[in-house]
Backbone as numpy.savetxt, mean C-alpha at the origin, in Angstrom:
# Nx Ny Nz CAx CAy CAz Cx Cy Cz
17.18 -8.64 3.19 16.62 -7.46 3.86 16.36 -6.36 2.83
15.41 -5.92 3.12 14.92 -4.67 1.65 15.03 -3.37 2.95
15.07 -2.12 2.17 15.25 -0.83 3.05 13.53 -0.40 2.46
13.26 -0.37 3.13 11.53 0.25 3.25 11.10 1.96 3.62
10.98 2.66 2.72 10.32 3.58 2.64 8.95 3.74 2.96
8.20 4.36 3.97 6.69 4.43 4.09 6.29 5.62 4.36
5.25 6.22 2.87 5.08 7.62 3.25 3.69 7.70 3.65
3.32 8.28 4.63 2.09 7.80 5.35 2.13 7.55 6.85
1.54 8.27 7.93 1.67 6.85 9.07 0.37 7.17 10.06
-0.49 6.95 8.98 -2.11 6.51 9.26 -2.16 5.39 9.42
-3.50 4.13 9.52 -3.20 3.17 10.67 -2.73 1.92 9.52
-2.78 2.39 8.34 -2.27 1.30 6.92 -0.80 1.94 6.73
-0.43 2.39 7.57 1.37 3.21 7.35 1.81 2.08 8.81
0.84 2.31 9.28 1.88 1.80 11.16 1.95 0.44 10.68
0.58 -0.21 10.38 0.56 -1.44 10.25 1.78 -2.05 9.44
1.91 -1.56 8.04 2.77 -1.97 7.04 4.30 -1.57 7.47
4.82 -1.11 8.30 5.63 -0.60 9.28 5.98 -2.00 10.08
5.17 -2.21 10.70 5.23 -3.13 12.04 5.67 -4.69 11.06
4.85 -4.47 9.83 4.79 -5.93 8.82 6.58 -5.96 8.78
6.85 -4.90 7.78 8.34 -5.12 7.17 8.91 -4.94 8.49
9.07 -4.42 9.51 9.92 -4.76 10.63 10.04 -6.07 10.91
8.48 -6.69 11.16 8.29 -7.92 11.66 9.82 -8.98 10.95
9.38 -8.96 9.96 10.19 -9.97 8.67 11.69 -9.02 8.39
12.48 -8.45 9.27 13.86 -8.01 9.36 14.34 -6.90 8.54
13.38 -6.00 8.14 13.44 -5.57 7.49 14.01 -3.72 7.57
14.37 -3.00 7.19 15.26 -1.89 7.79 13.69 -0.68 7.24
13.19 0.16 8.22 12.04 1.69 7.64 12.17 2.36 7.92
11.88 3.56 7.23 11.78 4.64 7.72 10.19 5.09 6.97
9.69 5.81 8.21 8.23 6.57 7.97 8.46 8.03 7.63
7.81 8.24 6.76 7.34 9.83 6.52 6.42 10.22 6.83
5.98 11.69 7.18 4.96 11.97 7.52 4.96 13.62 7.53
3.77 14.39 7.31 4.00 16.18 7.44 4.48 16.30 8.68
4.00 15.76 9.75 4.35 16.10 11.08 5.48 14.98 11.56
6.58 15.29 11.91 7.37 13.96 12.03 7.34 13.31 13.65
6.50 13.77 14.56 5.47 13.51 15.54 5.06 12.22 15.09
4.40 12.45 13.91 3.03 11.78 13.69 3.69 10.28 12.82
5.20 10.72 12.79 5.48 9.20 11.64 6.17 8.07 12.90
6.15 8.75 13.76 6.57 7.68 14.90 5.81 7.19 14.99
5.65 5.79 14.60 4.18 5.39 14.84 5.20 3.78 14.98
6.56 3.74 15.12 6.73 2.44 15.23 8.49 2.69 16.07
9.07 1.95 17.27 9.96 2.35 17.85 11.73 1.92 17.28
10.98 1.23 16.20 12.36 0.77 15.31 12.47 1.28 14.15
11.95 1.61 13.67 10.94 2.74 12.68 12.53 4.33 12.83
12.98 4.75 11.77 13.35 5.89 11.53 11.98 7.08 10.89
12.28 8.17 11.54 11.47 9.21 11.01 11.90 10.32 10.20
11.23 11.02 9.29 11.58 11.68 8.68 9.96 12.32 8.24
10.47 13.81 7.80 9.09 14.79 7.05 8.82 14.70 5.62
7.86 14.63 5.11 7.58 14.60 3.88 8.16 15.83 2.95
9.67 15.34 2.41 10.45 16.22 1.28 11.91 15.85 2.04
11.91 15.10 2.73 13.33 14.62 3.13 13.47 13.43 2.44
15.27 13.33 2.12 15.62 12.40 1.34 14.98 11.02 1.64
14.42 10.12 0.54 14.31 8.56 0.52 14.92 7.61 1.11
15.17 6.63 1.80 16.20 6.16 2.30 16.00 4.50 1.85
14.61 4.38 1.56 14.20 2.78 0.66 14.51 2.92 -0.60
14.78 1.51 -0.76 14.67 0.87 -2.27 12.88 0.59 -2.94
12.40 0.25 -1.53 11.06 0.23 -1.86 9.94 0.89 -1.08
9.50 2.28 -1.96 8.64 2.95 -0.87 7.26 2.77 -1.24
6.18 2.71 -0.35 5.26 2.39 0.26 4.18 3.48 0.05
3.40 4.07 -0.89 2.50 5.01 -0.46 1.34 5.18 0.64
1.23 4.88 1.14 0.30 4.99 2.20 -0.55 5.91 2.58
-1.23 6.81 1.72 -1.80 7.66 1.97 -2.98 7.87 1.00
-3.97 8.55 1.40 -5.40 9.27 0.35 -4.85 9.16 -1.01
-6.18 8.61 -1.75 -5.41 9.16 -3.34 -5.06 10.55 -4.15
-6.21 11.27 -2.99 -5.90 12.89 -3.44 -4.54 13.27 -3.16
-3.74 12.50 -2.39 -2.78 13.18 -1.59 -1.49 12.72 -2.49
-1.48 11.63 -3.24 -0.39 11.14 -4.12 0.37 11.92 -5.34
-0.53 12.88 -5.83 -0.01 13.38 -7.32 0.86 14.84 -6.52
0.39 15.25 -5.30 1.35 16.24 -4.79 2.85 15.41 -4.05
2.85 14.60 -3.92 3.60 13.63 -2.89 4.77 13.15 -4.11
4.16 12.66 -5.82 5.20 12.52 -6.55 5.65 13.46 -7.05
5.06 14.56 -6.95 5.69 16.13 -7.35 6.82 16.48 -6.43
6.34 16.25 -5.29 7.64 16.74 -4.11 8.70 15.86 -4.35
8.75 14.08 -4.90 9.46 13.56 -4.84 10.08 12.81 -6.72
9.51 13.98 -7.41 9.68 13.42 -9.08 11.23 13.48 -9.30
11.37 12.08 -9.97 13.25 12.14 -10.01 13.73 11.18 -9.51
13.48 11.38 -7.74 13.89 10.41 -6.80 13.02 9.18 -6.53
12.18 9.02 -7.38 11.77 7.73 -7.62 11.84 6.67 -8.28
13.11 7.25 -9.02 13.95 6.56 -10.20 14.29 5.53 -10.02
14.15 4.72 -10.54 14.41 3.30 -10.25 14.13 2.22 -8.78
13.02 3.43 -8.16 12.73 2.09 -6.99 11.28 1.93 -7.36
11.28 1.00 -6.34 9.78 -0.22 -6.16 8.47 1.28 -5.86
7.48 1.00 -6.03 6.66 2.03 -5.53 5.31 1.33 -5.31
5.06 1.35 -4.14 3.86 0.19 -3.72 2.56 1.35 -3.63
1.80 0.93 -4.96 0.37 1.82 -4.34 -0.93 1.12 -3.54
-1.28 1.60 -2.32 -2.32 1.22 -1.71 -3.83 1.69 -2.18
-3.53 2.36 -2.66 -4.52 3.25 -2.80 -5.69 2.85 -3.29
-7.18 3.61 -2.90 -8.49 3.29 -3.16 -9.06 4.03 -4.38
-9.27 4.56 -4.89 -9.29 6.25 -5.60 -11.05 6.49 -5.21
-11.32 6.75 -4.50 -12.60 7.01 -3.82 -13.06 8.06 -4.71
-14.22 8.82 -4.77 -15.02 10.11 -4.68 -15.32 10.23 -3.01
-14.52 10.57 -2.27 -14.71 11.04 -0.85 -15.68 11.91 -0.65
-16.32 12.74 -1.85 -17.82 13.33 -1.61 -18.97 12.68 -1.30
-18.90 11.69 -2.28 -20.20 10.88 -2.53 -19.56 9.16 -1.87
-18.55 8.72 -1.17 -18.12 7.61 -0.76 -18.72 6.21 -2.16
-19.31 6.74 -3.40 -20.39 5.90 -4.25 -19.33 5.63 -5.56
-18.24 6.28 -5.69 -17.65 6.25 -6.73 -16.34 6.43 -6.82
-15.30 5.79 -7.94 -14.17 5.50 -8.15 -13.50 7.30 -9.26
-12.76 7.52 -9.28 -12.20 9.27 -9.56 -11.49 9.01 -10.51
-11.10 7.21 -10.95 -10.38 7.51 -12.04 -11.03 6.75 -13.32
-10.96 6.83 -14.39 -11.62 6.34 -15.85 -11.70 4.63 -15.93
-13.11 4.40 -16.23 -13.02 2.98 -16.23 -11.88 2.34 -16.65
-11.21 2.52 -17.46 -10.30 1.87 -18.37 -9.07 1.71 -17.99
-9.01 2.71 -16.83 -7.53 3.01 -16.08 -7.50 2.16 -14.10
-6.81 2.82 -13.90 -6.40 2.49 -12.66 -5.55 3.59 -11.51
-5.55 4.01 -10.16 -4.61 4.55 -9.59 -3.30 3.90 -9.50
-2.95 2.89 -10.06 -1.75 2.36 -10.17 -1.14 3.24 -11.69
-2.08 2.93 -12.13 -1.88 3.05 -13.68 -1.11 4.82 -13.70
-2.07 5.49 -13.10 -2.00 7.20 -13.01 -0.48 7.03 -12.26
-0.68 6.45 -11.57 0.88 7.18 -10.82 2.13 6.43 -11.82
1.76 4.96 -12.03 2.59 4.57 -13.40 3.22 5.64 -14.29
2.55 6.71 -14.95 2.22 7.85 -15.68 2.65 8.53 -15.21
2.90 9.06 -13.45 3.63 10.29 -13.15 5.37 10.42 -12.65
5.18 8.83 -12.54 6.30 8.55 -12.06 7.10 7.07 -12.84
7.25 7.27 -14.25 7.55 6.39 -15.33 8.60 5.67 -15.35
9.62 6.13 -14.30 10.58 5.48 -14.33 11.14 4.27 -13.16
10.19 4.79 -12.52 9.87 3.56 -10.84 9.12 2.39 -11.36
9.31 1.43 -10.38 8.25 0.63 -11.26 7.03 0.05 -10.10
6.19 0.28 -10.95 5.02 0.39 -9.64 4.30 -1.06 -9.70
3.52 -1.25 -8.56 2.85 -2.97 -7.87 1.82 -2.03 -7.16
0.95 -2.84 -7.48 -0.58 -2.75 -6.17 -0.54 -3.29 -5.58
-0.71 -2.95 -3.95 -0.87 -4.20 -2.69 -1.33 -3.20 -1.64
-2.14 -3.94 -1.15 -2.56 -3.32 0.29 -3.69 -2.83 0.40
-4.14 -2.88 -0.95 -5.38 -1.94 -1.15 -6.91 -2.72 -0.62
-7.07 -4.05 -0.71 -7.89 -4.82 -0.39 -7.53 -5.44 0.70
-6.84 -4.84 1.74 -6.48 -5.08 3.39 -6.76 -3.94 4.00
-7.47 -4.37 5.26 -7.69 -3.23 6.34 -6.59 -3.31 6.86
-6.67 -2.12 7.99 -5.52 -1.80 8.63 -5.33 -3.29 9.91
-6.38 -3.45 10.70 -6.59 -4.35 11.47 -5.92 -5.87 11.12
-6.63 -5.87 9.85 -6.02 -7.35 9.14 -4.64 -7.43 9.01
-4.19 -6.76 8.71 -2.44 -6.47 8.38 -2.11 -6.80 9.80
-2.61 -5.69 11.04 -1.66 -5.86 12.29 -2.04 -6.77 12.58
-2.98 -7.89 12.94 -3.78 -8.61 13.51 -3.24 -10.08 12.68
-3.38 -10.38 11.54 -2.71 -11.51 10.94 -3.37 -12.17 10.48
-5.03 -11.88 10.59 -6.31 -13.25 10.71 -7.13 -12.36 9.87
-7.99 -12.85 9.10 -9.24 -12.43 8.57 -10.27 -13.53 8.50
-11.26 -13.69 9.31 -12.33 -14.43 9.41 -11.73 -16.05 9.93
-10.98 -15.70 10.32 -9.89 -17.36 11.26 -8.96 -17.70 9.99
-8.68 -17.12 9.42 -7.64 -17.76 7.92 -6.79 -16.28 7.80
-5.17 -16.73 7.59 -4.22 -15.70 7.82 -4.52 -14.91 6.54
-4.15 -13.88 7.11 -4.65 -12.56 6.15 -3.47 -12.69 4.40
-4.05 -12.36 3.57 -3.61 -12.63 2.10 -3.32 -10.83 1.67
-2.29 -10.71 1.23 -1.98 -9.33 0.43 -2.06 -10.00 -0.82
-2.88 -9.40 -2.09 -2.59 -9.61 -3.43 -1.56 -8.29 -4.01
-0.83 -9.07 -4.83 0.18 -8.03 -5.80 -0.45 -7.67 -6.81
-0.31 -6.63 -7.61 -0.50 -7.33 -9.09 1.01 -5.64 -9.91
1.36 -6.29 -10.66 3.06 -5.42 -11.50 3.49 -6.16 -12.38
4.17 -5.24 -13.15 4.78 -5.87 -14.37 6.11 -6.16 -14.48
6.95 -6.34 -13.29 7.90 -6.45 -12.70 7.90 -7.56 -11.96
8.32 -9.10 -12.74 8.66 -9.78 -11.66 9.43 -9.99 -10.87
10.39 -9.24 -10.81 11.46 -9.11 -9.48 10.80 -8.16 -8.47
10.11 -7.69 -8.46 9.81 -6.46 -7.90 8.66 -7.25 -6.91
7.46 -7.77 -7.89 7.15 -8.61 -6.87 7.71 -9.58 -5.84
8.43 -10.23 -6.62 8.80 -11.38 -5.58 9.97 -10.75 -4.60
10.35 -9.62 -4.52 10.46 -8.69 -3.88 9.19 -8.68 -2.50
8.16 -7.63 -2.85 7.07 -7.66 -2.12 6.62 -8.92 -1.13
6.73 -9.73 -2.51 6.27 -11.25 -1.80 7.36 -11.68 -0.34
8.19 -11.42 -0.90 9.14 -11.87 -0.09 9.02 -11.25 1.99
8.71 -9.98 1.25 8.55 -9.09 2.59 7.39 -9.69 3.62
6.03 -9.52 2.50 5.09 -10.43 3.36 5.07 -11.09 3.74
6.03 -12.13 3.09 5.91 -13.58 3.85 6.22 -13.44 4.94
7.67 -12.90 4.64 8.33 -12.71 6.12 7.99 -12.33 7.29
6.74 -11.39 6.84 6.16 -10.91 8.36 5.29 -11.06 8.69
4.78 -12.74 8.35 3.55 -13.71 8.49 2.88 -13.79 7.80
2.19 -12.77 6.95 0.78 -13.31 5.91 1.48 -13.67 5.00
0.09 -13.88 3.87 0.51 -14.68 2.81 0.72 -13.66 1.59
1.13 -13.92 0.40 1.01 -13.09 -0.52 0.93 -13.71 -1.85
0.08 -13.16 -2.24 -0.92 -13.91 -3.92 -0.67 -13.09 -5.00
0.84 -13.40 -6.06 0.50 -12.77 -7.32 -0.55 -12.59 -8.25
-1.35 -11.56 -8.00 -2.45 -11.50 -8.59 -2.77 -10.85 -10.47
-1.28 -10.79 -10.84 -1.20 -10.57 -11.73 -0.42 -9.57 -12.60
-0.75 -8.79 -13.97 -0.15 -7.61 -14.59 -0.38 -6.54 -13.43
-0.08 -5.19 -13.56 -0.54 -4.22 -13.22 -1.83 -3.74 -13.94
-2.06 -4.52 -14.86 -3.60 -4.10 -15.77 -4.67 -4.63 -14.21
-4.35 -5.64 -13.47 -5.30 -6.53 -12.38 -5.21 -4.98 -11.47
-4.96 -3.68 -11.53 -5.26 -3.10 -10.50 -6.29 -2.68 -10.70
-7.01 -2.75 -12.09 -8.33 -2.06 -11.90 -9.21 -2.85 -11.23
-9.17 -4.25 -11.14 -9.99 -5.04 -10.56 -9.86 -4.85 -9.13
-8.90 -4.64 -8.72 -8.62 -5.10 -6.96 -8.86 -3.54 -6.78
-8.93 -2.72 -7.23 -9.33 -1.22 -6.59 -10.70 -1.69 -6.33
-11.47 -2.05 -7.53 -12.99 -2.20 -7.55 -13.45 -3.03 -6.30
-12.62 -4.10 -6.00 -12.27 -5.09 -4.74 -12.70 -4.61 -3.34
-11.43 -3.04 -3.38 -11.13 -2.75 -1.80 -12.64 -1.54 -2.35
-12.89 -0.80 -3.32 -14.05 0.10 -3.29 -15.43 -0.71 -2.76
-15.81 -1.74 -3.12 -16.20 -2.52 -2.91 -16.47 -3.24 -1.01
-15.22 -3.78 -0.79 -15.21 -3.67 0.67 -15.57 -2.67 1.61
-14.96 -1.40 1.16 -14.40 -0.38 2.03 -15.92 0.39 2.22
-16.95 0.17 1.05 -18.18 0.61 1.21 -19.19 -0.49 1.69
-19.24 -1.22 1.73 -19.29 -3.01 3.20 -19.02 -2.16 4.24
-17.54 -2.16 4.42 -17.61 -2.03 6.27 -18.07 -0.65 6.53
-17.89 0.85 5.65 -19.07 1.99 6.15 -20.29 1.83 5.87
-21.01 1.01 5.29 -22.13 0.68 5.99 -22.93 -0.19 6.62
-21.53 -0.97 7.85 -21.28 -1.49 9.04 -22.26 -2.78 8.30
-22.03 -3.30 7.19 -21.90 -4.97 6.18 -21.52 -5.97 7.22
-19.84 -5.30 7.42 -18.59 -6.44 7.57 -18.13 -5.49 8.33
-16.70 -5.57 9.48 -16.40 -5.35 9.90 -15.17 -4.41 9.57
-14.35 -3.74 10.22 -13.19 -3.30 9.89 -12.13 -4.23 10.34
-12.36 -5.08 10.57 -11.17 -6.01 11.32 -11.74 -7.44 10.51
-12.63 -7.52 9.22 -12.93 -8.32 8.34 -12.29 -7.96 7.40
-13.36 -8.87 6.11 -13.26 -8.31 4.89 -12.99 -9.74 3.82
-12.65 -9.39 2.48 -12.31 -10.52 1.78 -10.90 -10.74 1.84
-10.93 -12.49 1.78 -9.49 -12.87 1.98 -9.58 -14.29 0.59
-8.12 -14.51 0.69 -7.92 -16.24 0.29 -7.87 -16.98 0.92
-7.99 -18.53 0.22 -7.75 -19.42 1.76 -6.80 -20.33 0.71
-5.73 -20.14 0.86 -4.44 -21.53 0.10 -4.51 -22.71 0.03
């Protein structure tokens, strides 16, 4: 059993919520409004700047919203798992990625928070796919990618548990690819491509 931290509880917070519950797993949600982190009935709540209570927390939120989120929480991220979902959009122009070819939003928060050790996942899953289990009739696939193999097989472990599959996809260097992945998708289904309850998957 892992203790799950999820800060976020937009519909990629509930979902990933409902996942690690599914597979026995102990959460608590954060959220500004702690209204708004109930988003699951086994689920503990808490406000964003209240103590951590995971070993492995979950970002779940905008990428604009992360570099204030490890500020509120710099220190106390010391030595746990730190799962980034994140897209790094230009939310002006929906046409472009905010961080340097060469880098990654894994990479940046790597950098702000040096002593956690950070994994990409989630980022090339809709919210739908996660709760739902299926993508295009074949069970939905989370890719990892960290430089931490305990940490993954950690992760891995969680997913399995709460039905999908999960595909080491590599270093944490593979997050620049799988951002490009979900940027990629995520501009597919807004301009109604593919679905929101699609998208790209594996098939094992």
């Amino acid at each position: 059993m892992t203790n799950v931290t999820i800060i976020g509880a937009g519909n990629m917070g509930a979902a990933i919520a409902n996942l690690a519950l599914t597979g026995g797993n102990t959460v608590q949600v954060l959220a500004r409004d702690e209204n708004k982190a109930q988003v699951h009935a086994s689920a503990t709540t808490s406000v964003v700047g209240d103590p951590l209570t995971g070993d492995l927390v979950v970002l779940a939120l905008p990428y604009p919203a992360v570099a204030d989120v490890l500020s509120t929480y710099a220190g106390q991220l010391d030595g746990k798992i730190v799962v980034d979902l994140t897209n790094p959009l230009d939310f002006a122009t929906f046409d472009d990625l905010v961080v340097p070819a060469d880098s990654s939003a894994a990479a940046e928060i790597a950098r702000l928070a040096p002593a956690s050790v950070v994994l990409k996942a989630f980022n090339t899953n809709f919210a739908a796919t996660l709760a739902g289990g299926i993508v295009g009739g074949t069970k939905t696939t989370v890719l990892i990618a960290g430089d931490d193999a305990d940490a993954k097989a950690t992760l891995v472990a969680l997913v399995e548990a709460g039905g999908l599959n999960a595909v080491d996809a590599g270093s944490l260097k593979r997050a620049r690819e799988l951002e490009a992945l979900g940027f990629l998708q995520l501009t597919l289904a807004g301009s109604e491509k593919i679905s929101w309850a699609g998208g790209f998957n594996l098939s094992k």
